[in-house]
C-alpha positions as CSV (number, residue, x, y, z in Angstrom):
1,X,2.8,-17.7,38.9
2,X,5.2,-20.6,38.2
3,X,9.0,-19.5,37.4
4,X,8.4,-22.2,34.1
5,X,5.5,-19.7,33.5
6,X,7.4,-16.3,34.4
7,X,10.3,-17.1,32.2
8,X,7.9,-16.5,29.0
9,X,6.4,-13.3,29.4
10,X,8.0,-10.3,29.0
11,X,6.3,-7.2,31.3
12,X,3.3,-9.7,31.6
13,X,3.0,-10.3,28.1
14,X,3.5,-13.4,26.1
15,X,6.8,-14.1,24.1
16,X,5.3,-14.3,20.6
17,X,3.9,-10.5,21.2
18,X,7.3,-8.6,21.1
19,X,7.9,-10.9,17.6
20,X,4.2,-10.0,16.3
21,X,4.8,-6.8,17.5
22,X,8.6,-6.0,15.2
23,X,6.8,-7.9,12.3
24,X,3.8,-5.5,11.9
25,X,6.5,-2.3,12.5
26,X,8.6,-3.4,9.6
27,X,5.8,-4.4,7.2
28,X,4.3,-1.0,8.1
29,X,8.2,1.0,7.6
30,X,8.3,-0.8,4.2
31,X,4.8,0.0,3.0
32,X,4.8,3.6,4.1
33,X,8.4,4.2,3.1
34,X,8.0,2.5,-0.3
35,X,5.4,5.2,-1.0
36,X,7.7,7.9,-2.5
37,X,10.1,5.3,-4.8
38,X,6.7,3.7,-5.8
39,X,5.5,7.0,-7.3
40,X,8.6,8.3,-8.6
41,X,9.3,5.1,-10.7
42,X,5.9,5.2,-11.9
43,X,6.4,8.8,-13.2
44,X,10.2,8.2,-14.3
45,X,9.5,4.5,-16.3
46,X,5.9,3.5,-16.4
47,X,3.6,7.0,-17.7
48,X,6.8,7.8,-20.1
49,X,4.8,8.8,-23.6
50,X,6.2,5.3,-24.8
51,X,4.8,3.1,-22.7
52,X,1.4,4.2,-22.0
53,X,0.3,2.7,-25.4
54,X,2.4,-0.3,-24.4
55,X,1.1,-0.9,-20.9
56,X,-2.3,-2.8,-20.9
57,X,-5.1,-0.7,-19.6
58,X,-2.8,2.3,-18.9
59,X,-4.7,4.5,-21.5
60,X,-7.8,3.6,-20.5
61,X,-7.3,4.4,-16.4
62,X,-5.2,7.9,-17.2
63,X,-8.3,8.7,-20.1
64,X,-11.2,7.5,-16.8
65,X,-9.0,9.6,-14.3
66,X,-8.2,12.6,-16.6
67,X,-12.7,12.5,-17.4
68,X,-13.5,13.4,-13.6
69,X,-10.3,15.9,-12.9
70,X,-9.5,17.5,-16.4
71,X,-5.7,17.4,-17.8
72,X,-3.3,16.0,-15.6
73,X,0.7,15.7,-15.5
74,X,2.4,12.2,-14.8
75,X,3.0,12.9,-11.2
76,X,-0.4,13.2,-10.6
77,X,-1.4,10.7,-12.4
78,X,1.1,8.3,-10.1
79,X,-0.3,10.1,-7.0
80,X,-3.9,9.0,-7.8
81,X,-3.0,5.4,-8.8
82,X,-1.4,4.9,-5.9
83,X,-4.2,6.7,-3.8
84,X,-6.5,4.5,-5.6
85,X,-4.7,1.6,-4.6
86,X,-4.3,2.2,-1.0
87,X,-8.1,3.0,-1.1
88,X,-8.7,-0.5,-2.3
89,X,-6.3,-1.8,0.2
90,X,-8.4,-1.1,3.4
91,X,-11.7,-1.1,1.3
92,X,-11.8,-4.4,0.1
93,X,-11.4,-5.4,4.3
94,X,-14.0,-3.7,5.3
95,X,-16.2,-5.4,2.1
96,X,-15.1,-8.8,3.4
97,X,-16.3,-8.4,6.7
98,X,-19.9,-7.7,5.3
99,X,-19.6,-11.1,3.9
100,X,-19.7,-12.7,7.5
């Protein structure tokens, strides 16, 4: 092994890997640990009594969500939009690959 060669690895792995590596920690500390604000401001601002008529679609998905699980209280509602969401997050990859 060259010293040129030596010089950019780092415990026999390349450079770019310990840069890859802190990017895909800090996107995954931000989405995991904007899980909790996300649902709290949903429950606090966005499912108030005033702005579900206001908010486009809002009625429909807390009327569709409310017809398979009965009744349910803003904070669940938030809990099961956001479940939904991340659902749809790794769903929609594993869809794409059926494409190939």
């Amino acid at each position: 092994m060259s010293q040129a060669n030596s010089s950019r690895e780092f415990l026999g792995h390349p450079e770019g890997l310990g840069f890859l590596f802190g990017s895909e920690m800090w996107e995954r500390f931000s989405f995991y640990g904007m899980r909790a604000p996300i649902v709290l401001c949903m429950v606090n601002h966005l499912l108030s009594p005033d702005r579900v008529g206001v908010v486009l679609g809002l009625g429909e998905l807390k009327r569709a969500l409310e017809f398979f699980s009965g009744p349910l209280a803003a904070q669940q509602v938030a809990s099961l939009i956001y479940g939904l969401y991340t659902s749809l997050v790794y769903l929609t990859a594993i869809l794409d690959m059926g494409r190939n």
